[in-house]
C-alpha positions as CSV (number, residue, x, y, z in Angstrom):
1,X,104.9,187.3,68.5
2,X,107.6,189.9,67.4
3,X,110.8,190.4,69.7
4,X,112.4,193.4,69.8
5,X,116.1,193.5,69.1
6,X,116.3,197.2,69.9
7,X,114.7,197.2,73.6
8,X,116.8,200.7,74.2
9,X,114.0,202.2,71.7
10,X,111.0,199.7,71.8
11,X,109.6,200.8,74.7
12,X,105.9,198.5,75.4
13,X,104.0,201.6,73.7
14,X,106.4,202.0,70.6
15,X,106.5,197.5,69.9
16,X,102.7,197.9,70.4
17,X,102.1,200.4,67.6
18,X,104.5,198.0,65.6
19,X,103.2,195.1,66.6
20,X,99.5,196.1,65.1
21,X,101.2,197.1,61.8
22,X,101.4,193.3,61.5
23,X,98.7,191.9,63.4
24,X,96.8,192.8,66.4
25,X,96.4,189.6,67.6
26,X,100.4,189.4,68.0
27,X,102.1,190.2,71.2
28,X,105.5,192.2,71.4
29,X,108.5,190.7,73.4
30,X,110.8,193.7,75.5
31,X,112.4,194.0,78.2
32,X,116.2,194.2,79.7
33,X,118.8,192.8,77.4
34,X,119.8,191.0,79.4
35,X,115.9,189.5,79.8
36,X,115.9,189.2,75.9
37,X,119.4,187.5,75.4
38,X,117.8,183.5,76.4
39,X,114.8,184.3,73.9
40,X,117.5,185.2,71.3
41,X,119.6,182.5,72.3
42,X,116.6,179.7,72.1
43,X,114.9,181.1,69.0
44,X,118.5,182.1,67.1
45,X,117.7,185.6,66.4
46,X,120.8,187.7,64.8
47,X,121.2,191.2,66.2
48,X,124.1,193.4,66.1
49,X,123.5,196.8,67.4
50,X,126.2,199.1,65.3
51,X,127.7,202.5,67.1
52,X,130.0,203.5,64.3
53,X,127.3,203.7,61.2
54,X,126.9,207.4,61.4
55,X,123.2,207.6,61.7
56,X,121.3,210.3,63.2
57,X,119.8,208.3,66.0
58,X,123.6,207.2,67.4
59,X,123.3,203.5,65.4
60,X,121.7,200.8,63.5
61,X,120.5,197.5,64.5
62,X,121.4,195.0,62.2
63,X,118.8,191.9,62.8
64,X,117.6,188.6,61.3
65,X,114.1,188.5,59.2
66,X,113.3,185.0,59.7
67,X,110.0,183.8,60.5
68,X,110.2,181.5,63.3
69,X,106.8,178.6,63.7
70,X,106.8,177.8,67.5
71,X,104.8,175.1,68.7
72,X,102.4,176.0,71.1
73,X,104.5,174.1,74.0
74,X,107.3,176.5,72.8
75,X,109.5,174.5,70.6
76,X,111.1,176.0,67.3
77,X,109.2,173.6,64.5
78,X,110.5,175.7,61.5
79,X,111.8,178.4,60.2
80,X,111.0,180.7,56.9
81,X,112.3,183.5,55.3
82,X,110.9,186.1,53.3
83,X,111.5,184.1,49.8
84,X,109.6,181.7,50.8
85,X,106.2,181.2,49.2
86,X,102.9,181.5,51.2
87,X,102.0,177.7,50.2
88,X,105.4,177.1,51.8
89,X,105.1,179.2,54.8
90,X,101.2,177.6,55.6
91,X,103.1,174.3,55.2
92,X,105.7,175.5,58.5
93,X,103.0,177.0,60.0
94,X,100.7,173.6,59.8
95,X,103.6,171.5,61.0
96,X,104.5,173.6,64.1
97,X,100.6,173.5,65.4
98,X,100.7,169.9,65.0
């Protein structure tokens, strides 16, 4: 699953063409921020929407890149980052299906 961190702009049909670029088996997460704010809360995802960078869309979203391993009864089991080997990311992902 990918969550947006920019819902203003990541309307369902714009996270769904993203979503694909990944995997089409994953599911996109939108919605109100104020619907988003628990799932970033629970699953510590950094974002940090910035009005004064002088870009051409009116501001940048600055945002984690972790890769979070979820349980399937919804429980954070790990966390990776994009340093991390794929032998060490299988290892997460084994761990959090277990």
């Amino acid at each position: 699953m990918l969550v947006t961190v920019d819902p203003a702009r990541d309307k369902p049909p714009v996270l769904k063409r993203y979503v694909r670029l990944f995997d089409p088996a994953f599911t996109g997460l939108t919605g109100t921020p104020a619907q988003l704010e628990p799932v970033y809360d629970a699953y510590h995802v950094y974002h940090e929407i910035d009005t004064g960078s002088g870009s051409s869309n009116g501001y940048v979203v600055a945002h984690s890149s972790a890769v979070q391993f979820i349980s399937p009864d919804g429980r954070l089991r790990g966390v990776g980052d994009w340093s991390d080997s794929p032998s060490e990311l299988a290892t997460l992902m084994q761990q959090a299906q277990s």
